[in-house]
ChimeraX commands (.cxc) that place a marker at each C-alpha (Angstrom):
marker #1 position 70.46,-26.86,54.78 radius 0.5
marker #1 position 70.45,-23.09,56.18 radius 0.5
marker #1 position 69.49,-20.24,55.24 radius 0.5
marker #1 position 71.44,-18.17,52.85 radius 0.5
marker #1 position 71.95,-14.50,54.42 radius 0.5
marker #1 position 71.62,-11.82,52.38 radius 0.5
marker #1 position 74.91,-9.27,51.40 radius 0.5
marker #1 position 74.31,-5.88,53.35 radius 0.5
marker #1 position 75.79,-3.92,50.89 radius 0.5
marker #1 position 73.34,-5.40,48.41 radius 0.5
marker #1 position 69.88,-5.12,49.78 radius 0.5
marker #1 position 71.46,-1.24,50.70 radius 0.5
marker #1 position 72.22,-1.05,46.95 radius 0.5
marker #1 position 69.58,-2.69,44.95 radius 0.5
marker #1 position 65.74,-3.32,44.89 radius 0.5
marker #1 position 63.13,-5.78,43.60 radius 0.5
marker #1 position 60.72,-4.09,40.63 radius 0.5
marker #1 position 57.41,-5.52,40.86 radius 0.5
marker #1 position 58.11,-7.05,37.58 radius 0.5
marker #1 position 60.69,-8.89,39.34 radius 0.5
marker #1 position 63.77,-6.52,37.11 radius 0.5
marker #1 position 66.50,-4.99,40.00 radius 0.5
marker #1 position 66.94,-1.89,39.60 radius 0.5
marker #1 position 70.03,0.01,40.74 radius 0.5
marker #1 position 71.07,4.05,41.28 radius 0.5
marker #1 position 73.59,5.52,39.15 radius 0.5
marker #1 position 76.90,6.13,40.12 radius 0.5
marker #1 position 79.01,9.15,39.91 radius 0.5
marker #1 position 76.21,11.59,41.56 radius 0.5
marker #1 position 77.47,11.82,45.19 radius 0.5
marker #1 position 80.22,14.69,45.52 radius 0.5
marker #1 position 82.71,16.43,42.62 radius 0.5
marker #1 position 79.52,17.68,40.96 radius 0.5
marker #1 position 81.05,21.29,40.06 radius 0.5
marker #1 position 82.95,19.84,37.00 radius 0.5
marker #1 position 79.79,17.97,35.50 radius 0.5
marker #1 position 77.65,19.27,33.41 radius 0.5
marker #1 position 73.65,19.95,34.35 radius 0.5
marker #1 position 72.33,17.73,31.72 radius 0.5
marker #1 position 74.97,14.81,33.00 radius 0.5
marker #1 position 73.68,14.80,36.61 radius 0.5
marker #1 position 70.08,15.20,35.53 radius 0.5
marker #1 position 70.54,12.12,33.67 radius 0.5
marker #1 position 72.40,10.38,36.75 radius 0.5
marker #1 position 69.83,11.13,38.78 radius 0.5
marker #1 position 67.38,8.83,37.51 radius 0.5
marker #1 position 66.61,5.08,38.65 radius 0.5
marker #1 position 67.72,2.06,35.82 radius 0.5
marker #1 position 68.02,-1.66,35.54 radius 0.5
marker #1 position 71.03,-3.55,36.52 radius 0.5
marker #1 position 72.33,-5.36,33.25 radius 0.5
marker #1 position 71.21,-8.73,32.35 radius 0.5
marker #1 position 75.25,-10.07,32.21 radius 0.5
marker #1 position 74.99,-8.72,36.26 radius 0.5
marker #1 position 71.61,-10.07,37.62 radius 0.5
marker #1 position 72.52,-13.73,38.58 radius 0.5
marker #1 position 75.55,-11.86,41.00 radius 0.5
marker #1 position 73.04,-9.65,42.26 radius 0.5
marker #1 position 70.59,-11.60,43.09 radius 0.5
marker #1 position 72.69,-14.22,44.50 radius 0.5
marker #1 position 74.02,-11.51,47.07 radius 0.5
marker #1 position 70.25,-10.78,47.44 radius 0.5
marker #1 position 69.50,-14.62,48.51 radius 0.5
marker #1 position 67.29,-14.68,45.45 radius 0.5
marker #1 position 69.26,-17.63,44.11 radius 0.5
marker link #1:1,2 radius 0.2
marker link #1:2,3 radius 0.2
marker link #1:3,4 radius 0.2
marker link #1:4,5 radius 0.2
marker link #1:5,6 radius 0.2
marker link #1:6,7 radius 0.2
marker link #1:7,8 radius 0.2
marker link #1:8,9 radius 0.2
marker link #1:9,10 radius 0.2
marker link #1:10,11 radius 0.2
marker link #1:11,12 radius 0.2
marker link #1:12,13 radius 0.2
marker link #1:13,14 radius 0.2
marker link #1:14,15 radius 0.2
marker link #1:15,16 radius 0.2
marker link #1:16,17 radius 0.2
marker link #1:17,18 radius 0.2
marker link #1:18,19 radius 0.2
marker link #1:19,20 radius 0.2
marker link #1:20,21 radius 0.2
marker link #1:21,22 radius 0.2
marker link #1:22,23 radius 0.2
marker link #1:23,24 radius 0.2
marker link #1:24,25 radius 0.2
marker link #1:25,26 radius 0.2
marker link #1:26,27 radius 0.2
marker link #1:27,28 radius 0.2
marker link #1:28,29 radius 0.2
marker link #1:29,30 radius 0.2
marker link #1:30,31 radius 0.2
marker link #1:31,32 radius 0.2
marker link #1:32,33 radius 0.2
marker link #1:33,34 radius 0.2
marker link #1:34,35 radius 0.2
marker link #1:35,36 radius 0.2
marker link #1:36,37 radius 0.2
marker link #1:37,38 radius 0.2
marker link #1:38,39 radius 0.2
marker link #1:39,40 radius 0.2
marker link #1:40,41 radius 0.2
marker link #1:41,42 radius 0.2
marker link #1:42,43 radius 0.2
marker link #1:43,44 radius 0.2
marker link #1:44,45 radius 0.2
marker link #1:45,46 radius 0.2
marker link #1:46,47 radius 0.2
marker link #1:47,48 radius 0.2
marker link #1:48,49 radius 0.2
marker link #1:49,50 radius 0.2
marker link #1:50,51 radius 0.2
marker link #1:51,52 radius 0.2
marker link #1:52,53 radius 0.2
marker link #1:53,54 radius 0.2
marker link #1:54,55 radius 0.2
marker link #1:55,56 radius 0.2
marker link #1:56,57 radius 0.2
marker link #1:57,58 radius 0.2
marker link #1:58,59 radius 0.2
marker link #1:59,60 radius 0.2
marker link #1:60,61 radius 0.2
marker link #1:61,62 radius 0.2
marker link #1:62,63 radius 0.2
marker link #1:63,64 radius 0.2
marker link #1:64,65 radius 0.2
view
């Protein structure tokens, strides 16, 4: 059987904790950032998990699966 390639856009997108969690950048923090408040893109700027209902996708587009 062959290998399974991994998605581009995913391994660009998402990373492997060492616990073996993905963890994923938040969105909405690239451009328009005159309208948002300070607080809002402090909080955006921040690393967190990809939800639990999402990690079989991901981690079948990372070849994980």
């Amino acid at each position: 059987m062959p290998k399974v390639k991994t998605k581009s856009s995913a391994k660009k997108r998402f990373r492997v904790s060492g616990t073996g969690k993905i963890v994923r950048k938040h969105a909405f923090k690239s451009h328009i950032l005159t309208k948002k408040s300070t607080k809002r893109k402090r909080k955006l700027t921040h690393k967190t998990l990809v939800h639990p209902s999402n990690e079989d996708q991901v981690k079948l587009m990372l070849g994980m699966k």
